[in-house]
N, C-alpha and C positions, 0 to 999 in steps of 0.2 A: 527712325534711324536703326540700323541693325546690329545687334548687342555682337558685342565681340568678348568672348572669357577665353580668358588664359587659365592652361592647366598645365603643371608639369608634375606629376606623382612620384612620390617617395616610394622606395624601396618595396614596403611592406603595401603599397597600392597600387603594384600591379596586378592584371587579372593574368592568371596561367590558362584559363578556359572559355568559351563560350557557352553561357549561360550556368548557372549553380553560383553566381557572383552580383553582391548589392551594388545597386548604382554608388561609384564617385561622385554624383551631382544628377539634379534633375535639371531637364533646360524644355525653351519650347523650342517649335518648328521656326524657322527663320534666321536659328542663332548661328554666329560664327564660332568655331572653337578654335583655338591657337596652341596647340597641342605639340607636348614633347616625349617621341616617344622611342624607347630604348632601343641597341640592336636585337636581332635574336639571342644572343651569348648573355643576355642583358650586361653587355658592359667589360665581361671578366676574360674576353680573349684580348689583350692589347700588347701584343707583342707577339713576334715567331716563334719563340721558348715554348709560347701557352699553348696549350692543347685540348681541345674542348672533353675528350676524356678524362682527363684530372681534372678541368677547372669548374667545368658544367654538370651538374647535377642533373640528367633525367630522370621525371619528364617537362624539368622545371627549365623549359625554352620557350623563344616566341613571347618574350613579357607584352601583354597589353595595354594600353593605356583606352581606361575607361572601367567599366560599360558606362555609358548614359542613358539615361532614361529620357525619354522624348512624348513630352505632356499630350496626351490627347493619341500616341500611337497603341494600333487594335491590331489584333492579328486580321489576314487581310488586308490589310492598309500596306500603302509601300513607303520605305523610305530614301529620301534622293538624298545622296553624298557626294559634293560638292567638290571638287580638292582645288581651292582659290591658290597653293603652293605646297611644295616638298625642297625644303633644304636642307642639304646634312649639315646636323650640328656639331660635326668636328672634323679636323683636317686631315685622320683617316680613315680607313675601313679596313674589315679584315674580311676574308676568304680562307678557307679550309676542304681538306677531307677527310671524313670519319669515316673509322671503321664499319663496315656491313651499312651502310648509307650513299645513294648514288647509282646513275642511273647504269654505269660501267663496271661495277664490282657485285661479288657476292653481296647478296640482303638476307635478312631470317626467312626472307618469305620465295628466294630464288637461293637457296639454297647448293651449292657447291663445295667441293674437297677443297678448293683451291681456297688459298690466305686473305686475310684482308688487302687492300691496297693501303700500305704507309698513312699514317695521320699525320698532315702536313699545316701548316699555318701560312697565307700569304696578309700582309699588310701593303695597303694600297697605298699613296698618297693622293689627296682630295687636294685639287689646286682650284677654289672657288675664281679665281680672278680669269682662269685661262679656261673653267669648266670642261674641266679634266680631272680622272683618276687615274693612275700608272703604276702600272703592273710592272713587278722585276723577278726575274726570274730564280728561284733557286738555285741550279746548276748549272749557269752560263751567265755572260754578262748583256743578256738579252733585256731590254723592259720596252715597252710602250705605253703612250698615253689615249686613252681611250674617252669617247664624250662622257659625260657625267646625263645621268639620264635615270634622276630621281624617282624611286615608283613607290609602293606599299607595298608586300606579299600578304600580308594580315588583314582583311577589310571585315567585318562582319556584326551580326546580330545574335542575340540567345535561339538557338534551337527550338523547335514545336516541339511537343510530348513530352514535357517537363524531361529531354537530354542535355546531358552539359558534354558538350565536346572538347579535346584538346585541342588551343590553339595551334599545333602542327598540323590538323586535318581537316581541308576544302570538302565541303558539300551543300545544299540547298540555303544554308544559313550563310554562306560566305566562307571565313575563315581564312584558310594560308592557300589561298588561289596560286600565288606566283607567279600571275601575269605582269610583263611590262608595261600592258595597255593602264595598267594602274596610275597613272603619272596626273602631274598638275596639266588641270584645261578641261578634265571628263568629270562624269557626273555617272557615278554607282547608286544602281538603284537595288535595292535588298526587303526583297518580303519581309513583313514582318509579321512575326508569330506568338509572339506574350505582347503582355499591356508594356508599354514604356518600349517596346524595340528592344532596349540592352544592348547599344553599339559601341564596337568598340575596333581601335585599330592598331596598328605596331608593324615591326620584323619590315623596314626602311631597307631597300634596295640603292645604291650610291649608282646601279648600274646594273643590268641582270641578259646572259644571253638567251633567247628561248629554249624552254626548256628543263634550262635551270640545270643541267646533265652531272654533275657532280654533286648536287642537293643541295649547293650555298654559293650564293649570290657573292655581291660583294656590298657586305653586309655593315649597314651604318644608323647610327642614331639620325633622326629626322628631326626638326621643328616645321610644323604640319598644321594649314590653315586650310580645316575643311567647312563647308556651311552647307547647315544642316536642315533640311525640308520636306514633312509630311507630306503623304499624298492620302488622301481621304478615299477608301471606298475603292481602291484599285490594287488584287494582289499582281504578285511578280514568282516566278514558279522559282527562280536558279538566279543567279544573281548575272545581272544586265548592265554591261556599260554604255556610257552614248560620248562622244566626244563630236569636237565642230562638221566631220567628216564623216564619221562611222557611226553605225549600229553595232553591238556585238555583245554575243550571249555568251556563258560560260557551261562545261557541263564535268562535273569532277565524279569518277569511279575508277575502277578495276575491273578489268582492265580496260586500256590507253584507246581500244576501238568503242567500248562503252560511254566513256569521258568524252570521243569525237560525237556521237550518237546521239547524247543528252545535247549538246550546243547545237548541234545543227537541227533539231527535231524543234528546240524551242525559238531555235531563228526563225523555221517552218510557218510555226505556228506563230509568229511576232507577226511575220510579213504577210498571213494569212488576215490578221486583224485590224494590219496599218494598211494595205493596199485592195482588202474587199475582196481577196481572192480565196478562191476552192482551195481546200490542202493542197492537191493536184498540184495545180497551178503553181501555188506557193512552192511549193517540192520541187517542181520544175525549174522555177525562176532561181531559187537559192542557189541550185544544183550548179546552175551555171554562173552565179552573181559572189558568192560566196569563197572568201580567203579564209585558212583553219590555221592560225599561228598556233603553235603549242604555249602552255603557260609551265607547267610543271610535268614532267616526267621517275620521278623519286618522291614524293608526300604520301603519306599512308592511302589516300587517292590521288590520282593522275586527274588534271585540270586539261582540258583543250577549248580554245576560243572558235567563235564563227563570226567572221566580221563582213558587214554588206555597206558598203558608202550609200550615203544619206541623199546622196545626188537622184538616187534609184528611185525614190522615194517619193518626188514630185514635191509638193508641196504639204505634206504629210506631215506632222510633228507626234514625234513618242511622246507618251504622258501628256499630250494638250502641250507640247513647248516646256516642258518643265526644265528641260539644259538650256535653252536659249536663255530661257530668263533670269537663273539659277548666275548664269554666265554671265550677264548682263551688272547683276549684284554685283561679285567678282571683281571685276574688272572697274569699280566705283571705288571699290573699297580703299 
């Protein structure tokens, strides 16, 4: 029977980073977790007044909920995250723009004479029953209701070479990806690089368009049922999604043609591994087989996806079937 733990942490047991943090809990491979996990703001934007410049302390964003440690995981070894659900745990969410943050304004690091753009607050309402969030507008009497299209921006593992990274910044360990591909139904696979994994996840999207062009979503608390499963003896370079339909790699740097570079080089070499073929070949095939949604455009790295449908694929299973089966649990539960 497959263990199901519930965890919702307290205040002082969120993680701010990846890796440099004691596990919450040790668990083994197989187990469910039932997890609730804060917005980015952890919590202190709730209304249009709030402004994440007074209310939020950087670079104390992105609350985590975890790490865990995962019995029997080695560096080398992969680990398969599972997402059995993503529902937001309250009936709204908030959206903002901060100064020097985004992909449309001066940043410290695109530096210009010209001002910030305004720091603004929106509050969404979350209608669970019609699954929908709606958007109103500031300065007009404009809103809309848009699907509700739950995801993670936060997925990740402790970093190799004893670094502990901010949970604001994607790279090989995972971290603040920002893709929507993050949603319930897929199955994240994340190298792992210390004993125990150290996974951890947070910063609940109610809704996200690619890209992410302002640098905040529409940002909500989750309750999050992910199941969690070792892979023995098999690393993963950049962190790899699979869903019922797709392959898809990620690849996060600076700049935004590097982040495409890293995705599509390690789809290269997936598709070189799963279908028996030359780089060449592989190179060839992606070249024309291959969709590059963005995930994030503003995070201290830039994230771009590479997605190839699974139909390509023949009869080929990533990981030996590890989402089919993973999916199979899921859907028992």
């Amino acid at each position: 029977m497959t263990q199901v733990i519930q965890f919702k942490p307290t205040d002082d047991q969120f993680a701010w980073t990846f890796g440099g943090v004691a596990p919450v809990m040790h668990i083994t491979s197989g187990t469910v977790l039932d997890l609730y996990t804060e917005d980015c703001f952890a919590g202190k934007i709730r209304s249009e007044s709030d402004l994440v410049s007074i209310s939020c302390k950087f670079p104390f964003l992105n609350p985590q909920t975890g790490p865990f440690f995962i019995a029997g995981a080695q560096p080398g070894d992969t680990l398969a995250i599972h997402f059995v659900s993503i529902e937001p745990a309250r009936d709204w969410a908030v959206s903002s723009t901060v100064p020097l943050f985004g992909a449309l304004t001066s940043t410290h690091t695109t530096a210009t004479l010209q001002p910030p753009l305004p720091e603004l607050t929106w509050i969404w309402e979350i209608d669970k029953a019609e699954n929908t969030c709606t958007f109103r507008a500031k300065d007009s009497d404009f809103k809309r209701a848009l699907p509700l299209e739950p995801m993670h921006g936060t997925v990740g593992v402790a970093p190799a070479n004893l670094e502990v990274r901010s949970a604001l910044v994607p790279d090989t360990h995972g971290g603040n990806l920002d893709t929507p591909e993050m949603k319930a139904g897929v199955t994240c696979y994340l190298g792992v690089n210390v004993e125990g994994a150290l996974f951890s996840l947070g910063d609940g999207h109610a809704r996200q368009g690619e890209g992410e062009s302002c640098g905040v979503a529409v940002e909500c608390a989750m309750n999050t049922k992910v199941l969690v499963e070792l892979i023995k003896g098999v690393s993963t370079p950049w962190p790899r999604i699979e869903s019922d339909t797709h392959i898809m790699t990620t690849g996060s740097a600076r700049p935004l043609e590097d982040a495409f570079r890293v995705a599509q080089h390690d789809m290269v070499t997936w598709l070189s591994e799963l279908l028996d073929l030359s780089v060449m070949d592989a190179y060839q095939f992606a070249s024309q087989a291959v969709t590059s949604p963005l995930a994030n455009v503003c995070d201290t790295n830039y994230t771009s996806v590479a997605k190839v449908l699974k139909s390509y694929l023949g009869d080929k299973q990533p990981y030996a079937g590890a989402h089919r089966h993973l999916r199979e649990i899921a859907l028992s539960l």
